[in-house]
TORPA-4810 file (N, C-alpha, C, O; in nm, 3 decimals):
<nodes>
NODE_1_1.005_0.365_-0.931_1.080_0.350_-0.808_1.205_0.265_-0.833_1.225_0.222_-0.947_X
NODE_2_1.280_0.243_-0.743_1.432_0.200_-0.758_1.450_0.113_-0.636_1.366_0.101_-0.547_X
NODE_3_1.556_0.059_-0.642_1.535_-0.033_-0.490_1.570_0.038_-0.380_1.607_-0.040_-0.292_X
NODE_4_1.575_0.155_-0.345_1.597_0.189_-0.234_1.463_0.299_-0.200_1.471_0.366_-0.097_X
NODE_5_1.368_0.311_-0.270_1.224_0.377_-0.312_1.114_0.294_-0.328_1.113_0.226_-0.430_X
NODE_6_1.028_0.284_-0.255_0.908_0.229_-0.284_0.776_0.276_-0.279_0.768_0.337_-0.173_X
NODE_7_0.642_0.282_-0.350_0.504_0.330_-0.339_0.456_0.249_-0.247_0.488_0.130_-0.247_X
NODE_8_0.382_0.296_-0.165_0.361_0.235_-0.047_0.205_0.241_-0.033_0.184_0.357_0.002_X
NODE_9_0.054_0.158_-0.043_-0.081_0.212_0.038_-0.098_0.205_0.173_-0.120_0.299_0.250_X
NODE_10_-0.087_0.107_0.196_-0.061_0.046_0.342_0.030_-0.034_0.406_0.129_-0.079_0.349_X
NODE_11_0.003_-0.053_0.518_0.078_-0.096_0.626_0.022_-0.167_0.709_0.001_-0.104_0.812_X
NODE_12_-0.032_-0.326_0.715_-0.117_-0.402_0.809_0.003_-0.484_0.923_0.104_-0.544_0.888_X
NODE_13_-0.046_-0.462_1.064_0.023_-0.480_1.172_-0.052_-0.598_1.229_-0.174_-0.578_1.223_X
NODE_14_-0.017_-0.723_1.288_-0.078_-0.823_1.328_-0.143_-0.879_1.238_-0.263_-0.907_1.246_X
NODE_15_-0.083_-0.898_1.160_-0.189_-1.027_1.043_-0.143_-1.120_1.098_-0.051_-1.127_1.180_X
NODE_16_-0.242_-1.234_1.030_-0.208_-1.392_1.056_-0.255_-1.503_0.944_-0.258_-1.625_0.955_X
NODE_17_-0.288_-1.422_0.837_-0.342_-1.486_0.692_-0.309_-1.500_0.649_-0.339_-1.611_0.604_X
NODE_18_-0.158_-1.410_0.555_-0.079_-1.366_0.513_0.079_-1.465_0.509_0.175_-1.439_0.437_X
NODE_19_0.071_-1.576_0.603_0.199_-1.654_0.598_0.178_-1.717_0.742_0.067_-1.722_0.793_X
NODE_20_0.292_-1.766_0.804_0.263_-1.812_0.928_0.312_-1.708_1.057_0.393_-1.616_1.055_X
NODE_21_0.244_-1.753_1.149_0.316_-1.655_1.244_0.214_-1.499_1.299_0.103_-1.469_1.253_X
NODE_22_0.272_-1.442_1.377_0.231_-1.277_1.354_0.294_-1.217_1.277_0.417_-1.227_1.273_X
NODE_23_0.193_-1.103_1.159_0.314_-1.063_1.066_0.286_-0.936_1.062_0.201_-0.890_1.138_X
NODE_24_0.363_-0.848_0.961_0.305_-0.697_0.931_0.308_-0.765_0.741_0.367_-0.851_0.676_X
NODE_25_0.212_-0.665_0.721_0.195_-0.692_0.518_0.180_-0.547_0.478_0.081_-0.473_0.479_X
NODE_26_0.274_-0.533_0.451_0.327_-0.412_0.354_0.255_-0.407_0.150_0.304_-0.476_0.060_X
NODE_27_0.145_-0.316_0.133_0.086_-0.301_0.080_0.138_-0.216_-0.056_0.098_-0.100_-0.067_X
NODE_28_0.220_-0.269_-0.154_0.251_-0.188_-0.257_0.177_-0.120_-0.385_0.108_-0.199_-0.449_X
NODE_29_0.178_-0.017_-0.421_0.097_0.068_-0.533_0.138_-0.045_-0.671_0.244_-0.097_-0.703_X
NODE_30_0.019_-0.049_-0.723_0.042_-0.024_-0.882_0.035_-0.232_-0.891_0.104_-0.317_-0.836_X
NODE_31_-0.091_-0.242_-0.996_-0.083_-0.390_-1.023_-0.152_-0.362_-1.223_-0.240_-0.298_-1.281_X
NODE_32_-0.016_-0.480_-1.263_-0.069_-0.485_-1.408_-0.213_-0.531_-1.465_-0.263_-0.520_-1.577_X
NODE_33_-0.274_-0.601_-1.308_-0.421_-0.641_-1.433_-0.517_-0.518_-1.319_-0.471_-0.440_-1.236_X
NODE_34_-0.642_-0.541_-1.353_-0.798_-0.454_-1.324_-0.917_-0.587_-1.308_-1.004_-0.607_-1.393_X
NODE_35_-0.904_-0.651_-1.209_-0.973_-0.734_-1.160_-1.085_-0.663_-1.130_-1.081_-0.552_-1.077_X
NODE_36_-1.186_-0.722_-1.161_-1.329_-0.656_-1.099_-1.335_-0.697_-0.959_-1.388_-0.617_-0.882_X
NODE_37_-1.291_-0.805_-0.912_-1.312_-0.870_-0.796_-1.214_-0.818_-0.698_-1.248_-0.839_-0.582_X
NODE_38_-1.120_-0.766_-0.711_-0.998_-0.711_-0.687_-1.067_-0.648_-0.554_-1.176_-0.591_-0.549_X
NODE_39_-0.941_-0.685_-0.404_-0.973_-0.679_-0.308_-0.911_-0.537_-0.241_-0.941_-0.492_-0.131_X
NODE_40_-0.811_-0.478_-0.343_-0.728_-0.389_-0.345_-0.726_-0.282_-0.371_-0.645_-0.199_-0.327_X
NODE_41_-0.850_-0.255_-0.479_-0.858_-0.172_-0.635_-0.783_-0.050_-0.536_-0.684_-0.029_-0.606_X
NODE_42_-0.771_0.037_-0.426_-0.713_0.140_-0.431_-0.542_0.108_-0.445_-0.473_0.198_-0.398_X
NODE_43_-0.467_-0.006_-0.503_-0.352_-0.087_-0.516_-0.340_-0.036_-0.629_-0.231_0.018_-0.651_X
NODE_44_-0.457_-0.035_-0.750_-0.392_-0.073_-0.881_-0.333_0.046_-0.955_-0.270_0.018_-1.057_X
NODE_45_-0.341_0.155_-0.924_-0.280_0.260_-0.965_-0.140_0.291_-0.919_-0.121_0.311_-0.798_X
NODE_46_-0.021_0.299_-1.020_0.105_0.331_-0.975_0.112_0.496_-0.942_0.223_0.547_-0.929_X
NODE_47_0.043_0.542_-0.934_0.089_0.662_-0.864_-0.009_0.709_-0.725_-0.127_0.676_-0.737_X
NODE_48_0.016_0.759_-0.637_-0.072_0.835_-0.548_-0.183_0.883_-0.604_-0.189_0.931_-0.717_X
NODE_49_-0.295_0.866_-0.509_-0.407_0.914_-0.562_-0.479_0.920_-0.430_-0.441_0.846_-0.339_X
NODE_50_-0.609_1.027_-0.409_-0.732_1.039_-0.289_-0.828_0.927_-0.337_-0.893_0.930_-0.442_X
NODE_51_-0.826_0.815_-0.234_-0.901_0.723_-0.221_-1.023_0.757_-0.152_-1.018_0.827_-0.050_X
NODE_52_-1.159_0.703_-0.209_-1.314_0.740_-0.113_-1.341_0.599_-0.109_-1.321_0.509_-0.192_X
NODE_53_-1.399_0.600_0.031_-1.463_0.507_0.123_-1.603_0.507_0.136_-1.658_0.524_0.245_X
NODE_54_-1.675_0.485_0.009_-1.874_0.507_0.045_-1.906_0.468_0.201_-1.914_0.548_0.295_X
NODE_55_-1.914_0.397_0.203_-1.934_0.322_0.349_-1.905_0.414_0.480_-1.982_0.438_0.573_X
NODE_56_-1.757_0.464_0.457_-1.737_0.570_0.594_-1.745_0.698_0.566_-1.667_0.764_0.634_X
NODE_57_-1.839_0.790_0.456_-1.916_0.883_0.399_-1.970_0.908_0.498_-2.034_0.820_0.556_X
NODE_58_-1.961_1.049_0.551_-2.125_1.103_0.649_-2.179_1.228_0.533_-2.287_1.284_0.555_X
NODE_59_-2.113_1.258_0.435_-2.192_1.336_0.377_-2.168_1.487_0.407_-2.248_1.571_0.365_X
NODE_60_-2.044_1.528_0.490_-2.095_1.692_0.513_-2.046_1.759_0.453_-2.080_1.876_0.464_X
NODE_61_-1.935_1.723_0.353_-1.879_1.837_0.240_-1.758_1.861_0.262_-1.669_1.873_0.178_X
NODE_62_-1.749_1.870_0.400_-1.597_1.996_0.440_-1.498_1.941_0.332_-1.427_2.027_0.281_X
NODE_63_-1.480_1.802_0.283_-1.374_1.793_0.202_-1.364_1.894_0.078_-1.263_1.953_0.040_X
NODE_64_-1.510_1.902_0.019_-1.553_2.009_-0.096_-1.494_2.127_-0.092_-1.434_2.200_-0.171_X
NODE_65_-1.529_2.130_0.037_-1.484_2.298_0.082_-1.353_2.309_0.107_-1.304_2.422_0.111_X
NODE_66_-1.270_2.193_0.128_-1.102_2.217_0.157_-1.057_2.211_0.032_-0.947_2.267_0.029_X
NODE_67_-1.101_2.154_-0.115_-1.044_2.116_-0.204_-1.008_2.260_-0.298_-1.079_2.322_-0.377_X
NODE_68_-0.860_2.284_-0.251_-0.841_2.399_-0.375_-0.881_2.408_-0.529_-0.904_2.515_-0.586_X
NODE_69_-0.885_2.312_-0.577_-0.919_2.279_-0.744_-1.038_2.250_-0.761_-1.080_2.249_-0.877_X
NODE_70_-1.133_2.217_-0.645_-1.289_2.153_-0.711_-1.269_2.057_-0.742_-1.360_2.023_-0.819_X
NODE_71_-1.180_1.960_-0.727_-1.188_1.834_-0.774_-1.306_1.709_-0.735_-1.340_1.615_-0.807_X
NODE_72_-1.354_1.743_-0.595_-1.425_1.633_-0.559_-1.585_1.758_-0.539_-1.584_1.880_-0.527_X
NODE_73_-1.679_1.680_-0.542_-1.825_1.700_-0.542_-1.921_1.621_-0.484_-1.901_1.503_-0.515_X
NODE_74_-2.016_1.636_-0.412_-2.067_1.566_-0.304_-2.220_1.531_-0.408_-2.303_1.621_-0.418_X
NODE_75_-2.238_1.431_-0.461_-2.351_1.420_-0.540_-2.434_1.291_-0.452_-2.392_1.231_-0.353_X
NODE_76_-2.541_1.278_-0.512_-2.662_1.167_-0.411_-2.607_1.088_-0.413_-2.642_1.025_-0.313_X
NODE_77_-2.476_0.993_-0.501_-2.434_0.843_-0.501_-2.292_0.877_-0.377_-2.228_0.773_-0.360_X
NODE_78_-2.258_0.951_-0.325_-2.143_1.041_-0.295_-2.071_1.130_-0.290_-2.115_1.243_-0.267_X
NODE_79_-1.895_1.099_-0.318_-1.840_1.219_-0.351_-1.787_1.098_-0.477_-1.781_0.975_-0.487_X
NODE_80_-1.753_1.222_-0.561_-1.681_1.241_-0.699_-1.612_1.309_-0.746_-1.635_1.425_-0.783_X
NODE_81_-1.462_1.218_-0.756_-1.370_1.276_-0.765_-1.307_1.296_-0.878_-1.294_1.190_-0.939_X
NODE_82_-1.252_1.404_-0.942_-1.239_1.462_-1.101_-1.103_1.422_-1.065_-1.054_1.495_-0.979_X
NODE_83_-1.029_1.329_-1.106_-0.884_1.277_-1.154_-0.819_1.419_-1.211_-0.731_1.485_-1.156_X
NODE_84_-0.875_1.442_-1.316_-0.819_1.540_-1.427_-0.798_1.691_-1.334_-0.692_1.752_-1.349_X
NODE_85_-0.888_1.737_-1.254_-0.828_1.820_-1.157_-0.764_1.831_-1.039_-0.713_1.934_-0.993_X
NODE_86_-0.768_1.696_-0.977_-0.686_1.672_-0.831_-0.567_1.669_-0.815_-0.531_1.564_-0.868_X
NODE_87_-0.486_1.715_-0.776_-0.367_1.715_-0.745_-0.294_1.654_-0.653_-0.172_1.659_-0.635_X
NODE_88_-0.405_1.578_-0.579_-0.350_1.463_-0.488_-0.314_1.590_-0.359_-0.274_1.536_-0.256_X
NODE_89_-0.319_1.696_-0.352_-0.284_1.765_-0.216_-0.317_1.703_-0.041_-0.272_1.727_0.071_X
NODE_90_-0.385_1.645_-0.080_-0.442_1.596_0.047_-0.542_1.688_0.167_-0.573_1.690_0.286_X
NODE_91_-0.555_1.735_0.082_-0.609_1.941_0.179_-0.757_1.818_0.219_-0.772_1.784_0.337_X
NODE_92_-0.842_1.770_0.122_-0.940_1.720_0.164_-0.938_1.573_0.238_-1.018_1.531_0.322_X
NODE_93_-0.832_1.514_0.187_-0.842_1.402_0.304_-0.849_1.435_0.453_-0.936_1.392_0.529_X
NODE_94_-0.742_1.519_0.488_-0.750_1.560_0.613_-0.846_1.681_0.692_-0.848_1.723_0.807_X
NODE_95_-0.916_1.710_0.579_-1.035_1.773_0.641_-1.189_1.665_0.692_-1.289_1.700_0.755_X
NODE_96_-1.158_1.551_0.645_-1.283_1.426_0.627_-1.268_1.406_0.768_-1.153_1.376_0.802_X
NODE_97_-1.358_1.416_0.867_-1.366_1.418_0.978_-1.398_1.251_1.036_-1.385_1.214_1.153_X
NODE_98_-1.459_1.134_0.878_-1.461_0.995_0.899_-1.372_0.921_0.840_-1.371_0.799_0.828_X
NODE_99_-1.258_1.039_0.782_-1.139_0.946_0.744_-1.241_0.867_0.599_-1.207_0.749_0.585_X
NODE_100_-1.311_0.895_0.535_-1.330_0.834_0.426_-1.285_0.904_0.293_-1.334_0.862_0.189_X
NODE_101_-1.202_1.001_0.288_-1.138_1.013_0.213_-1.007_1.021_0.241_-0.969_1.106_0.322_X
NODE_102_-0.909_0.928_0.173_-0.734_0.910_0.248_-0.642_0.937_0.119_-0.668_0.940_-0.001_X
NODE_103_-0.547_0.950_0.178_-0.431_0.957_0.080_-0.362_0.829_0.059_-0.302_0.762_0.144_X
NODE_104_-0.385_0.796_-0.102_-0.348_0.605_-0.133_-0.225_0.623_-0.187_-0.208_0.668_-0.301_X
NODE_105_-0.114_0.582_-0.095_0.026_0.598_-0.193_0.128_0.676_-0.168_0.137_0.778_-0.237_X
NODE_106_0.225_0.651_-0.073_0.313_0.707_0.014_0.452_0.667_-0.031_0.474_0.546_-0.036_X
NODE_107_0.556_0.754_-0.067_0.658_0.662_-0.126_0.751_0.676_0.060_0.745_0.746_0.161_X
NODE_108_0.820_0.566_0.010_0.896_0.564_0.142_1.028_0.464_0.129_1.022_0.351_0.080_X
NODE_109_1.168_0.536_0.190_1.270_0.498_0.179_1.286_0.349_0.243_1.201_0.320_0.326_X
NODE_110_1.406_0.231_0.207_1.381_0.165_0.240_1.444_0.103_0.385_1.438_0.000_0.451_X
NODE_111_1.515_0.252_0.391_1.553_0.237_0.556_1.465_0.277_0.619_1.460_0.228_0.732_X
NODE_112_1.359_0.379_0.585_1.236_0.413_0.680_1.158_0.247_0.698_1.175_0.187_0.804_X
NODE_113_1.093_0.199_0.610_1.055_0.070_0.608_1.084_-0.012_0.683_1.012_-0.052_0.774_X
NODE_114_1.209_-0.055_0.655_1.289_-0.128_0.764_1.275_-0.087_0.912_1.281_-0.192_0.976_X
NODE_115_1.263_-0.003_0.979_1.255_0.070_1.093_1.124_0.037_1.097_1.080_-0.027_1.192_X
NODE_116_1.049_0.075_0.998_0.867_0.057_1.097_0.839_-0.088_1.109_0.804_-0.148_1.210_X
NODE_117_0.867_-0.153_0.949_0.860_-0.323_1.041_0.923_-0.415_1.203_0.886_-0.495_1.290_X
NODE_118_1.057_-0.321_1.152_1.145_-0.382_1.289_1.053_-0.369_1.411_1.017_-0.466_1.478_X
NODE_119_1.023_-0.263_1.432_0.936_-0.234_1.613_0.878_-0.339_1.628_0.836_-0.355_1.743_X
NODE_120_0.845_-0.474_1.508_0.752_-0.570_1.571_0.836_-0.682_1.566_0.778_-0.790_1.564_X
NODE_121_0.957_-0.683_1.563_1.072_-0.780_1.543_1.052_-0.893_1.678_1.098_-1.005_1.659_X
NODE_122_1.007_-0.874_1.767_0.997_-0.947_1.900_0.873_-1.014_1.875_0.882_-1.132_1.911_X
NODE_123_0.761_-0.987_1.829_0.696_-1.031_1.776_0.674_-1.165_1.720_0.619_-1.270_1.752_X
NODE_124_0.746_-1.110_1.613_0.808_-1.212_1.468_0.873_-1.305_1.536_0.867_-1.411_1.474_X
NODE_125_0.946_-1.316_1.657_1.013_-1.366_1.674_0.973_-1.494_1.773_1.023_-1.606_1.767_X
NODE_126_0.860_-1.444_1.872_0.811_-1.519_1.971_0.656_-1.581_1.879_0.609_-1.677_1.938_X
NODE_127_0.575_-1.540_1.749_0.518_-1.619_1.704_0.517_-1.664_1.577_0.425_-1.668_1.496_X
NODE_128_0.690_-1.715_1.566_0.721_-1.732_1.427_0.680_-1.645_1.280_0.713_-1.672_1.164_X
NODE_129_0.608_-1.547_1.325_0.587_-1.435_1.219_0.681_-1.360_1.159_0.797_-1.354_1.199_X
NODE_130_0.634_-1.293_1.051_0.766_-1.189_1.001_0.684_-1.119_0.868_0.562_-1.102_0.872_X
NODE_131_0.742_-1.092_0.784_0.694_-0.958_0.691_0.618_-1.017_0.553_0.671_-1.093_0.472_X
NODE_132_0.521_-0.979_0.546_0.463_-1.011_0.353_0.413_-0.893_0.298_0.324_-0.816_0.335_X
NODE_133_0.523_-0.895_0.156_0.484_-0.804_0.096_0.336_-0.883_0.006_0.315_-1.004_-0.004_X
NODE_134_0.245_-0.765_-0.051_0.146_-0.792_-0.127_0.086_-0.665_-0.200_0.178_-0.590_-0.232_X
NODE_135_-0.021_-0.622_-0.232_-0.015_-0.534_-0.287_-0.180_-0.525_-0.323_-0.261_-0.590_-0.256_X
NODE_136_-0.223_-0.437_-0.437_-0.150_-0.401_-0.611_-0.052_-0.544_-0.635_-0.096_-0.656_-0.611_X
NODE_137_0.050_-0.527_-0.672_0.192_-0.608_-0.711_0.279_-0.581_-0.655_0.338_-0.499_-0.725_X
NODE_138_0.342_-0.598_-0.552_0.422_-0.603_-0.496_0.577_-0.622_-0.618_0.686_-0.573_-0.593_X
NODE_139_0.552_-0.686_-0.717_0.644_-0.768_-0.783_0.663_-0.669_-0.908_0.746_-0.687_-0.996_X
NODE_140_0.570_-0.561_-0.902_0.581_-0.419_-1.018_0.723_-0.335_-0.926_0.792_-0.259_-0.994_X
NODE_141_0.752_-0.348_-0.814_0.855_-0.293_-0.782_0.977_-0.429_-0.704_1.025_-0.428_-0.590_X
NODE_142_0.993_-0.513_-0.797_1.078_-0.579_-0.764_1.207_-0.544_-0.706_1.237_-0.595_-0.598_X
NODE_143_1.280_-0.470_-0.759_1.420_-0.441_-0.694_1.406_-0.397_-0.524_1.487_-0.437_-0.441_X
NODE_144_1.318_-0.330_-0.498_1.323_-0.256_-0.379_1.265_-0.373_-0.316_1.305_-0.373_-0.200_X
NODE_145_1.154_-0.518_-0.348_1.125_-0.619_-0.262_1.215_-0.670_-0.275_1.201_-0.737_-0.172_X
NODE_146_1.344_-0.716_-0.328_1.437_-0.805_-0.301_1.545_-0.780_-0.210_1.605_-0.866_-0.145_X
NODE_147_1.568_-0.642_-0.210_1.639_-0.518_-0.133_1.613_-0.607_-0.011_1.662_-0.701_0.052_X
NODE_148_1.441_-0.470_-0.013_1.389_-0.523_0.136_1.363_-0.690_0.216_1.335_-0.715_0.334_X
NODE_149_1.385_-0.782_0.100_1.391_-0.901_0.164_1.507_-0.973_0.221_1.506_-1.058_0.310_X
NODE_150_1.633_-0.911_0.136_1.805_-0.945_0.185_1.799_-0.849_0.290_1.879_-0.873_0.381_X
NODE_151_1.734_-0.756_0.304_1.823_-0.666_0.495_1.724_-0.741_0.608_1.765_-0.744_0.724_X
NODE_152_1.575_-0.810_0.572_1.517_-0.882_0.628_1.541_-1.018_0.694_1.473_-1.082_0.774_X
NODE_153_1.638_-1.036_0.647_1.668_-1.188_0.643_1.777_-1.165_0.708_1.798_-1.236_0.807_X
NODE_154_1.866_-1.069_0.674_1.992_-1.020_0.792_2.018_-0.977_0.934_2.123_-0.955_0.995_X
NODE_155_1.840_-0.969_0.981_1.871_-0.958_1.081_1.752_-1.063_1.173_1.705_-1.039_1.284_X
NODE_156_1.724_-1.188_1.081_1.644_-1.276_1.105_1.536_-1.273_1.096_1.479_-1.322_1.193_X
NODE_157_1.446_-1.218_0.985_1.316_-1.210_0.979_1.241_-1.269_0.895_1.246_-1.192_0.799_X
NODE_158_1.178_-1.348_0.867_1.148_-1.475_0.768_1.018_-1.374_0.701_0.944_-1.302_0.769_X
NODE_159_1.012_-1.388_0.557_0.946_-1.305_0.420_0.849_-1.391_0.380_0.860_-1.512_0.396_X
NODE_160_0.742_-1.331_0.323_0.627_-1.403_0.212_0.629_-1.325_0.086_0.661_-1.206_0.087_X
NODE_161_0.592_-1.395_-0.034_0.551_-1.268_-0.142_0.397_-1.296_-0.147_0.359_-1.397_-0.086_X
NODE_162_0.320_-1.233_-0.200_0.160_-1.265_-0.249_0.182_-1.188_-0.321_0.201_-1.071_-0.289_X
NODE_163_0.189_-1.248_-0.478_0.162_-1.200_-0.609_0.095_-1.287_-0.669_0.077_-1.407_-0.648_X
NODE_164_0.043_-1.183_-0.783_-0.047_-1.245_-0.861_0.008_-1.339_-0.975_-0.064_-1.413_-1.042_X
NODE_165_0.151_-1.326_-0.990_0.258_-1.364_-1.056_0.253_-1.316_-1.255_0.305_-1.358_-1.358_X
NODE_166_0.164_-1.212_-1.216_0.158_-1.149_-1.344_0.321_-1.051_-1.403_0.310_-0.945_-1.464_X
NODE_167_0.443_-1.105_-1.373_0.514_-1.056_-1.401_0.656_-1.132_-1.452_0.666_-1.251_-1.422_X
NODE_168_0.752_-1.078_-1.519_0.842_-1.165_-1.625_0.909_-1.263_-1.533_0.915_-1.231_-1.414_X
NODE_169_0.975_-1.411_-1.582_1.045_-1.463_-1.511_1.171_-1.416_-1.450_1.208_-1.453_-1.339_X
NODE_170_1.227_-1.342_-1.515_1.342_-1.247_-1.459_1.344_-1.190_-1.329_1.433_-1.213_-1.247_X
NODE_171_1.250_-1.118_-1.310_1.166_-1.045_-1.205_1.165_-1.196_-1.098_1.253_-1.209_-1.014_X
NODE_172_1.066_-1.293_-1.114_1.070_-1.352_-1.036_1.204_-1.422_-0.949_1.209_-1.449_-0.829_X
NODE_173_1.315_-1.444_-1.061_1.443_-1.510_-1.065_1.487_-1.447_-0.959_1.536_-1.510_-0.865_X
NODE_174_1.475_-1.308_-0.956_1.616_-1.194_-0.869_1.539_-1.223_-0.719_1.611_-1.208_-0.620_X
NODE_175_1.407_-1.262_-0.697_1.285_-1.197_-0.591_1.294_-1.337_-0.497_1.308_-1.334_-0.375_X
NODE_176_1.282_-1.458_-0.574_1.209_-1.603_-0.525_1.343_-1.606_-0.411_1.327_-1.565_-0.296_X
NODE_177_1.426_-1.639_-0.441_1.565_-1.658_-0.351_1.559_-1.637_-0.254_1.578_-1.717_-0.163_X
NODE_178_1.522_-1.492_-0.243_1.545_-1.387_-0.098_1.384_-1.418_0.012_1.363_-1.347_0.111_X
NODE_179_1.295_-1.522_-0.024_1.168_-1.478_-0.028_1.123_-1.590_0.123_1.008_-1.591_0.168_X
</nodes>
């Protein structure tokens, strides 16, 4: 990605953990380490991928049955999903009637971005809140967080980073400033 491009998993609206204030935390793809403990793991992959949810599993297949390639299989521990044949189509996420299988990893411009945080700009504003990026690494796509933290700040919106700080001082140099 580039700074005007970013991988995107999520999008959390009303946090309050995350920094001070009410905030939104913008969830970026792709982190250099593989924490077992890792609160994220559908984060750590830089590219899009069909994320499964055991927990919100009911078990009835239809995803099986939407999947053009056979990639996923409904076995006693779950579903199982063949990397090597998926194509990321999304045909089966949106057939999952409990939403436990989703699409992890949305790229998105950084004027679209800007626009979906803004709607909560009044917000930010009446409980000192405002935007944290986190991730995966947020700090694996540095240019586009520093981007997005100078048009943030331009129109008064106070930033957090949460990184793991697994990344070069350089990176940090261009990022900390704007932050």
């Amino acid at each position: 990605m580039d700074e005007r491009h970013a991988l995107i998993f999520d999008l959390y609206r009303g946090t309050t953990h995350d920094g001070p204030g009410q905030r939104d935390t913008v969830f970026f793809k792709g982190c250099p380490l593989s924490c077992t403990w890792c609160h994220n793991p559908e984060g750590i992959s830089t590219s899009p991928l069909v994320w499964w949810q055991k927990q919100a599993c009911i078990g009835c297949g239809l995803c099986h049955d939407a999947c053009p390639t056979g990639a996923n299989t409904l076995a006693e521990s779950g579903i199982q999903i063949d990397r090597d044949k998926c194509t990321v189509c999304g045909k089966c996420a949106l057939a999952c009637p409990a939403e436990a299988l989703t699409l992890c990893g949305q790229e998105w411009s950084l004027e679209a971005l800007l626009e979906e945080v803004l709607k909560n700009k009044p917000y930010y504003d009446r409980t000192g809140g405002g935007v944290t990026v986190s991730g995966g690494e947020a700090m694996l796509q540095y240019r586009f967080v520093e981007r997005f933290f100078q048009e943030l700040h331009a129109v008064g919106v106070t930033t957090a980073l949460d990184t793991c700080g697994h990344v070069s001082a350089a990176c940090l140099a261009r990022v900390l400033p704007h932050q």
